[in-house]
C-alpha positions in Angstrom: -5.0 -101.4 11.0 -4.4 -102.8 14.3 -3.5 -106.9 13.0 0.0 -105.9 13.4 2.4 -105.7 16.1 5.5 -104.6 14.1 8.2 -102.1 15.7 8.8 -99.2 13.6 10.6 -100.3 10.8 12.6 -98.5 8.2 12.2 -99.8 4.7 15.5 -99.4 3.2 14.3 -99.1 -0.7 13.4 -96.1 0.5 16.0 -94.9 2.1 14.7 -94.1 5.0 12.5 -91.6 3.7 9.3 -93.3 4.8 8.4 -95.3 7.6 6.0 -97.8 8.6 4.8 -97.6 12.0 2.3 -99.4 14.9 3.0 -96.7 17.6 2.7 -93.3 18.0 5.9 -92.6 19.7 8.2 -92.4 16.1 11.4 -90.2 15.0 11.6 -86.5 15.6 10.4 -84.5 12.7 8.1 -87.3 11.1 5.0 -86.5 9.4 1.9 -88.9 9.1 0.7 -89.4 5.6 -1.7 -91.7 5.1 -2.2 -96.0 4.4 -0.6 -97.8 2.2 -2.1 -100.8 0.1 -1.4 -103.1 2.9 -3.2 -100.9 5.3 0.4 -99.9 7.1 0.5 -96.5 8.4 2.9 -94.3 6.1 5.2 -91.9 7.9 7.7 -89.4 6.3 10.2 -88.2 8.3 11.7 -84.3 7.2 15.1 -84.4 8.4 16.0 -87.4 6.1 18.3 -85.8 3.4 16.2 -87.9 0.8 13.0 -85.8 2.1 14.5 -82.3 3.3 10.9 -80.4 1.2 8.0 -81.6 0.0 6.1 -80.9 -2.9 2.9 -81.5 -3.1 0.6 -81.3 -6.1 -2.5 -82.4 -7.7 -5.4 -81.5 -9.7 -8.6 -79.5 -8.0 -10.3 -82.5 -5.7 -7.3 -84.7 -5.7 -6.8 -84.3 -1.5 -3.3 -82.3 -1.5 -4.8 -79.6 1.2 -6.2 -81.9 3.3 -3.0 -84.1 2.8 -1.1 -80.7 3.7 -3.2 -80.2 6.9 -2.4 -83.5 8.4 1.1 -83.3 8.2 1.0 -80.1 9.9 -1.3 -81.4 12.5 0.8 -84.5 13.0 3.9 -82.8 13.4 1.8 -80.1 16.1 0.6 -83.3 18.1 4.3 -84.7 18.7 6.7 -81.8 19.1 6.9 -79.1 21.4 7.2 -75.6 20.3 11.0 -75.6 21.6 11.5 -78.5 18.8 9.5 -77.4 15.9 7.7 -74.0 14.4 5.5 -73.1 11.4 5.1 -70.5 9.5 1.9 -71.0 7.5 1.2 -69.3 4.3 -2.2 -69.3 2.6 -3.1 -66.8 0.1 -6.9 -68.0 0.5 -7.2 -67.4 4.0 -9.4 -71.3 4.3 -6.4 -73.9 3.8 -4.8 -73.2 7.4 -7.6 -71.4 9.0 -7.8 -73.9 11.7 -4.2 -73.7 12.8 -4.4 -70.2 13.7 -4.1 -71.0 16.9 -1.9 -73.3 17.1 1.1 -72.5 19.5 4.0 -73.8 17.3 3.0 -70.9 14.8 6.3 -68.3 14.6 4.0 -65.5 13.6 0.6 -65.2 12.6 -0.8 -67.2 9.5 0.0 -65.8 6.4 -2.8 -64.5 3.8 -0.6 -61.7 1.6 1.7 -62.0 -0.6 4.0 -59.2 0.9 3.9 -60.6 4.1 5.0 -63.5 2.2 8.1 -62.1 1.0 8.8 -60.1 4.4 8.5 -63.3 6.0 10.6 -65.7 3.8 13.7 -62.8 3.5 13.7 -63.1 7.4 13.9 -67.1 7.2 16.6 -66.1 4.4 18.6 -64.2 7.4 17.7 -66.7 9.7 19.4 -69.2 8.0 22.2 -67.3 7.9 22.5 -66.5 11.1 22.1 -70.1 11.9 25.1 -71.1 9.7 27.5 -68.9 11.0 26.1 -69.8 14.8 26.7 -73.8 13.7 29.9 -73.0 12.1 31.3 -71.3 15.6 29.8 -73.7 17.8 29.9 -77.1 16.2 30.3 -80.0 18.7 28.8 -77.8 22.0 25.3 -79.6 21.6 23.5 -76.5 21.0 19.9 -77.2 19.6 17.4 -74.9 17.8 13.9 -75.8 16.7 13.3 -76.7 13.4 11.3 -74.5 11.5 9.0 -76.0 8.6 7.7 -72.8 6.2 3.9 -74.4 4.8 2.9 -72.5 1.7 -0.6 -73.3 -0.1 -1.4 -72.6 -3.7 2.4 -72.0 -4.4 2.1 -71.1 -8.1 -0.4 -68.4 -7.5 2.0 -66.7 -4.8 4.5 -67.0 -7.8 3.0 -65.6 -10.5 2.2 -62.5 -8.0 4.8 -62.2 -6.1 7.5 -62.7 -8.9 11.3 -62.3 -8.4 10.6 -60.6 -5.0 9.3 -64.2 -3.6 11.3 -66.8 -6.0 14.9 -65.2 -5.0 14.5 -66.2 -0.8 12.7 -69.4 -1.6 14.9 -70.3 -3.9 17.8 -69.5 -1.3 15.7 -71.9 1.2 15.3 -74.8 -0.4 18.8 -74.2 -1.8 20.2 -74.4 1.7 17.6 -74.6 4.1 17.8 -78.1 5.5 21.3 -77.4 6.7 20.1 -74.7 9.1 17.2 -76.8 10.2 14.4 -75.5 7.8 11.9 -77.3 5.7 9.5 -76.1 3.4 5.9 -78.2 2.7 4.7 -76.3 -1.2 1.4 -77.1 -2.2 0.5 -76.5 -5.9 -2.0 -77.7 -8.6 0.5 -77.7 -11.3 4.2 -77.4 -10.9 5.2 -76.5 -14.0 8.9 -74.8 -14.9 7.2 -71.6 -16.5 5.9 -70.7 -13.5 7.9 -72.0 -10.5 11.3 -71.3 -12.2 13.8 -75.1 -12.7 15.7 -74.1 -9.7 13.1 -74.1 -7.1 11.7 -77.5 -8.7 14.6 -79.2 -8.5 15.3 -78.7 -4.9 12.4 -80.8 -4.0 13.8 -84.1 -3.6 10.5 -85.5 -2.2 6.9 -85.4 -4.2 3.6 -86.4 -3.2 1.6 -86.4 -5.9 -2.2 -86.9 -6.3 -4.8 -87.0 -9.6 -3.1 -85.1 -12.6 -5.2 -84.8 -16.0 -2.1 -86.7 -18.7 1.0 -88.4 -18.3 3.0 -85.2 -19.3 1.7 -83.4 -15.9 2.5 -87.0 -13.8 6.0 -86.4 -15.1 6.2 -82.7 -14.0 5.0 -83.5 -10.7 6.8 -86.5 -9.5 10.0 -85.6 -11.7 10.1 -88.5 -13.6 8.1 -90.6 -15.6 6.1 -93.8 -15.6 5.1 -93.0 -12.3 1.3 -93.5 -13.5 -0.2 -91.0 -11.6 -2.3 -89.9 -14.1 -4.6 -92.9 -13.4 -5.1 -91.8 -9.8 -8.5 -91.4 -8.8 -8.3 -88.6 -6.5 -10.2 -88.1 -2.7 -7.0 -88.4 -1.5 -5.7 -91.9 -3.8 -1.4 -90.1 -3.7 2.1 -91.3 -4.4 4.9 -90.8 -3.1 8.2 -90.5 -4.8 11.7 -90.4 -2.9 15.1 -91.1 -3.8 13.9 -92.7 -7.4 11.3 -94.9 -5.6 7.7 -94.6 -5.7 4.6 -95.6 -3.4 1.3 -95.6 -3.3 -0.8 -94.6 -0.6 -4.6 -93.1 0.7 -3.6 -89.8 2.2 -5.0 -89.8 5.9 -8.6 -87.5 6.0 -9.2 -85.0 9.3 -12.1 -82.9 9.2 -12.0 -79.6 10.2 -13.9 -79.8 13.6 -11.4 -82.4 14.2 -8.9 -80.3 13.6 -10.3 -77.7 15.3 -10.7 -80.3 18.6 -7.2 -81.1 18.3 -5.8 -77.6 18.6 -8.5 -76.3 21.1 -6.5 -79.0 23.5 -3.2 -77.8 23.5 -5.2 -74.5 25.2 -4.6 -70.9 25.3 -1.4 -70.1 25.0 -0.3 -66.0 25.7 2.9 -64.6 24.0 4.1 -62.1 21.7 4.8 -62.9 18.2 8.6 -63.7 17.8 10.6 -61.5 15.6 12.8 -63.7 13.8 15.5 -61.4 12.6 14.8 -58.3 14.0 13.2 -55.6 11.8 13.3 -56.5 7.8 16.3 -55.2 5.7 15.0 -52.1 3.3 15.7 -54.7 0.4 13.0 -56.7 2.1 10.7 -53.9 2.6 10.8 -52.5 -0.7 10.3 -56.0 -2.3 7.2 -56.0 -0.4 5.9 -52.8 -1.9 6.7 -54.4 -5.2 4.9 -57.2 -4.5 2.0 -56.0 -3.1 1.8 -53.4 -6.3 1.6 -56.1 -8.6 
């Protein structure tokens, strides 16, 4: 769409949660989604307390990966490292594979599910340490990059991972936004039995592409009448925020784009960070628990 000459304009049904925009220059912390009926560009912008964590969920062939992929690369192509960080989790090893070297990654991607936990009870201590930092520094300006924790096929890490991975995710989402963390959960079906109520109910944002019945459109967006199950998938999505819903075409990047994209941000040498130091023994022997099955 290029008719249009509009600034960047805030609708306010949605409270601020999504934003249209001409430009590439919008808020910090704003994700690219896709068009909307009217060919506007969709935006969704994480530190919005109506956003905070996404959901995103949707049948095999419905888009939510590739929808997942361009947020991520959106976000890479508009902040520094010093602003923003990932931590990319992908049981598959295929979903992220073209990030991996991206230089806002925090530590290398993600592929098993101890790592998973190891990695999410350091973002746990993190936060923590970032609370009691804000609480004796308030006012002094001090700024710390916001982290966004990406996790593909999310019920599967569940269902193996178990109490050792639902107790610091649930933690995060609990509380996470506070200490400048956001977390991005991709699933097929986010159902209660599997995710656990808690963890579902601390997504205040859902983007939600082609579900099989009415009953699953409910689960997904958290509430009903949302008429999802008629999406046609390829990347047809809504978006639900604060009670409202839109729909939208989720934006499509192939992977040698991708691939282009991150080649030009160039070699970068480092060391991993540590983000907490070493892991607490609680953290380590969740890990053995986890990766025992």
């Amino acid at each position: 769409p290029h008719s249009s000459n509009k600034r960047l304009v805030y609708k306010a049904e949605y409270a601020s949660s999504f934003a249209y925009s001409q430009k590439m220059s919008f808020p910090l912390y704003t994700a690219v989604l896709g068009l909307c009926a009217d060919g506007a560009p969709l935006l969704m912008r994480l530190s919005s307390p109506d956003v905070a964590h996404v959901l995103i969920s949707g049948t095999t062939g419905s888009g939510k990966t590739v929808l997942c992929q361009t947020m991520i690369l959106s976000l890479a192509m508009t902040h520094r490292r010093s602003q923003l960080q990932f931590v990319l989790v992908d049981p598959k090893c295929r979903a992220f594979a073209s990030f991996a070297s991206l230089p806002h990654l925090l530590r290398p991607i993600i592929g098993d599910v101890a790592e998973a936990v190891d990695a999410l009870g350091e973002l746990v201590q993190l936060m923590d340490l970032r609370g009691q930092e804000d609480r004796g520094t308030r006012g002094q300006g001090e700024v710390t990059p916001r982290i966004v924790i990406v996790l593909d096929e999310l019920a599967d890490l569940m269902q193996v991972g178990g109490q050792a991975l639902a107790e610091p995710l649930t933690r995060l989402v609990q509380r996470g936004r506070e200490a400048g963390i956001h977390i991005i959960a991709c699933t097929q079906k986010p159902s209660s039995q599997v995710m656990g109520t808690l963890i579902r109910a601390n997504f205040p944002a859902r983007l939600v592409g082609k579900v099989v019945s009415p009953e699953d459109a409910r689960v997904a967006a958290g509430i009903g009448g949302t008429g999802a199950e008629k999406l046609t998938g390829r990347g047809d999505f809504i978006a639900v925020a604060a009670g409202q819903v839109l729909r939208f075409q989720a934006a499509y990047v192939s992977a040698a784009e991708m691939e282009q994209v991150v080649a030009q941000f160039g070699s970068v040498p480092r060391r991993w960070d540590v983000m907490i130091g070493r892991p607490s023994f609680l953290h380590q022997a969740a890990s053995l628990v986890a990766k025992a099955g």
